[in-house]
C-alpha positions in Angstrom: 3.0 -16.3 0.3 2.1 -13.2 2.7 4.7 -11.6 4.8 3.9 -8.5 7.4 5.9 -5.5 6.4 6.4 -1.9 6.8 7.2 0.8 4.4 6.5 4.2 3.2 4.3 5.8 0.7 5.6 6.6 -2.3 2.8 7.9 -4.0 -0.8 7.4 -4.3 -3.1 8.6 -7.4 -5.8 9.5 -5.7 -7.9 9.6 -8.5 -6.8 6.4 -10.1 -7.0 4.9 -6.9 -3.7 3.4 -6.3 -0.3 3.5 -5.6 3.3 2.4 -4.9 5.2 1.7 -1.3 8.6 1.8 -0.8 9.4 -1.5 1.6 11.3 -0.4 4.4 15.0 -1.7 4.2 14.9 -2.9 1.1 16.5 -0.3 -1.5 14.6 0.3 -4.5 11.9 -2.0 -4.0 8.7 -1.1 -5.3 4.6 -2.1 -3.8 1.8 -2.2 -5.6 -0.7 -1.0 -3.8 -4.8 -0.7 -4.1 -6.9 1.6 -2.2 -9.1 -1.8 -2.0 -7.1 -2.7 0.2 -6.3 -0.1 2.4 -8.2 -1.3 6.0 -11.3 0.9 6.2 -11.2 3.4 9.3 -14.4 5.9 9.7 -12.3 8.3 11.7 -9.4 8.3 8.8 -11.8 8.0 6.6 -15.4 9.7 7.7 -17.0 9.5 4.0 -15.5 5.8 3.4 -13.2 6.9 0.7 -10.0 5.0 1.5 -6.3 6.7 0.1 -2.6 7.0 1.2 -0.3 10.1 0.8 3.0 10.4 -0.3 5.7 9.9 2.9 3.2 8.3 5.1 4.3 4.6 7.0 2.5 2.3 6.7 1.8 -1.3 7.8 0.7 -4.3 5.6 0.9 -8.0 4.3 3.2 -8.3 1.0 1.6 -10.6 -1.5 3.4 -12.5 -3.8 2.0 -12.5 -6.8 4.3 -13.7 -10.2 0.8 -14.2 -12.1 0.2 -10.7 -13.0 1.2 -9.4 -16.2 2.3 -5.9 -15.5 5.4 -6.9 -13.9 4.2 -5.8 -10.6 5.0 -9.0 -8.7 4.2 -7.9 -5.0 1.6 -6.5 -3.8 0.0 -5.1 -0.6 -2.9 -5.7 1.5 -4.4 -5.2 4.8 -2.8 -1.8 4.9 -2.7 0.3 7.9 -1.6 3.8 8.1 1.1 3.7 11.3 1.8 8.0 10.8 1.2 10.7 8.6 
């Protein structure tokens, strides 16, 4: 199932390369989120190494996805920064 949604950044390990988004709205629910899959943008991003920062909003599809282990059971992708 994918869903278009809004949220904000949470945080983002830049380092580990990935992070969690707060879905707007909904209290206390938690996004997993990849810098895979964070939509590529060579003026964002000049030297192609995508990331997110804590409070930004952002724009994406929410994934569904009960067959991952961790207990992370939505995820996001396509994600578009909307402001800093």
């Amino acid at each position: 199932m994918k869903e278009k949604c809004e949220g904000i950044v949470e945080w983002f390990k830049q380092e580990e390369g990935y992070g969690s988004i707060l879905l707007s709205g909904i209290d206390d629910s938690h996004v997993f989120v990849h810098f895979s899959s964070i939509v590529p943008d060579s003026n964002r991003f000049p030297d192609g190494f995508r990331y997110l920062s804590k409070g930004q909003r952002v724009s994406f599809d929410l994934i569904e996805t009960p067959e991952l282990s961790d207990g992370q059971a939505k995820t996001a992708r396509n994600v578009v920064i909307l402001s800093n």
